[in-house]
C-alpha positions as CSV (number, residue, x, y, z in Angstrom):
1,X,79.7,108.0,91.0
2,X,80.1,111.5,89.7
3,X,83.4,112.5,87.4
4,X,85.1,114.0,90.2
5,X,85.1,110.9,92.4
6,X,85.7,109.0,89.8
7,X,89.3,110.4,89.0
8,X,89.7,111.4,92.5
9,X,89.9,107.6,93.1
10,X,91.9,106.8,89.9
11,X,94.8,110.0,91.6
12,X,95.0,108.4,94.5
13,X,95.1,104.4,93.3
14,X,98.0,105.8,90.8
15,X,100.1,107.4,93.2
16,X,100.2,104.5,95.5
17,X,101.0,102.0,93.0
18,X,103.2,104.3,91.7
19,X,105.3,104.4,94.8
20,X,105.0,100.7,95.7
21,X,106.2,100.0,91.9
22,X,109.1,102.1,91.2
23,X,111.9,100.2,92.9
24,X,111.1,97.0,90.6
25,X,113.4,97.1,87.3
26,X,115.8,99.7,89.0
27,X,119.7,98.8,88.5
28,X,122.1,100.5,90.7
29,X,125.0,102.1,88.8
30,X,127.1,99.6,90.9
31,X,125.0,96.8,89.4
32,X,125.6,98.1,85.9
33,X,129.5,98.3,86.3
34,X,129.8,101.9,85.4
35,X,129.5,104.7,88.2
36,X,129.9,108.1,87.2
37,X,132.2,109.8,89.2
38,X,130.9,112.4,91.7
39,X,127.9,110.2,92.3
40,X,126.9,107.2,94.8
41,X,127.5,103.7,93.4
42,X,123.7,103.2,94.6
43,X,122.3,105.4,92.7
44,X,120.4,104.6,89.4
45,X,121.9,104.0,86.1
46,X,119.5,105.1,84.3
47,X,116.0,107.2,83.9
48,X,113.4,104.0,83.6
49,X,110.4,106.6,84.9
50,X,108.7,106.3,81.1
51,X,108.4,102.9,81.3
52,X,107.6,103.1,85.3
53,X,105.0,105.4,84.6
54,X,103.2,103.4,81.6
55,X,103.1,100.6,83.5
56,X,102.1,101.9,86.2
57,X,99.0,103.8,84.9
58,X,97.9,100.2,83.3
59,X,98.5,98.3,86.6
60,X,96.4,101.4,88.0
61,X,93.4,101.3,85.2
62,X,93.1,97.6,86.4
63,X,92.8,97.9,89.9
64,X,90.2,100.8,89.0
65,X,88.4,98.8,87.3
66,X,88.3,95.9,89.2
67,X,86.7,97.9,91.9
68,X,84.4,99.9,89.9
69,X,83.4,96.4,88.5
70,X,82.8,95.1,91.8
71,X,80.6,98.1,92.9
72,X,79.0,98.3,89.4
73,X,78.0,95.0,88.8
74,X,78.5,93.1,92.5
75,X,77.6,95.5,94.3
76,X,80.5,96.0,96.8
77,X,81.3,98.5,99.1
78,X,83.7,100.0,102.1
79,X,80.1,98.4,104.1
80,X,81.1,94.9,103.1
81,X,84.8,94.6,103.9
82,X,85.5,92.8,107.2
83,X,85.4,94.4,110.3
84,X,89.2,94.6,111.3
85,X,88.8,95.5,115.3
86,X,85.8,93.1,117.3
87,X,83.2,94.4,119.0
88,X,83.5,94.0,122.4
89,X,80.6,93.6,124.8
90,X,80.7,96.7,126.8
């Protein structure tokens, strides 16, 4: 696997674990018990993308490397998964 894939693979495992990860931890300022006024009582009381974003690139670096593991040392590839649709006899 050259560089390039490599961190092409990394982009796109981070962005989708970023945006399946940044509701968890989020308070609403309703939640909180102080909405600002001019803004929605749903939105959020705080910035929490620092610690979204750390802990997202670690969650990321171990799905990474769980898959390079499994191709590295296992073996695996997208020729081993399952087949999701059956064949059917023509």
């Amino acid at each position: 696997m050259t560089i390039f894939s490599a961190v092409a693979v990394y982009f796109v495992i981070w962005w989708t674990v970023l945006f399946a990860s940044i509701p968890f931890g989020l308070r609403t300022q309703e939640e909180e018990g102080s909405v600002i006024p001019g803004t929605t009582a749903s939105a959020p009381a705080g910035s929490h993308m620092r610690r979204v974003v750390i802990r997202n690139s670690i969650v990321a670096a171990l799905i990474y490397g769980a898959l390079y593991g499994g191709n590295y040392w296992l073996g695996w590839s997208l020729d081993d998964l399952p087949r999701i649709i059956p064949d059917f006899p023509d």
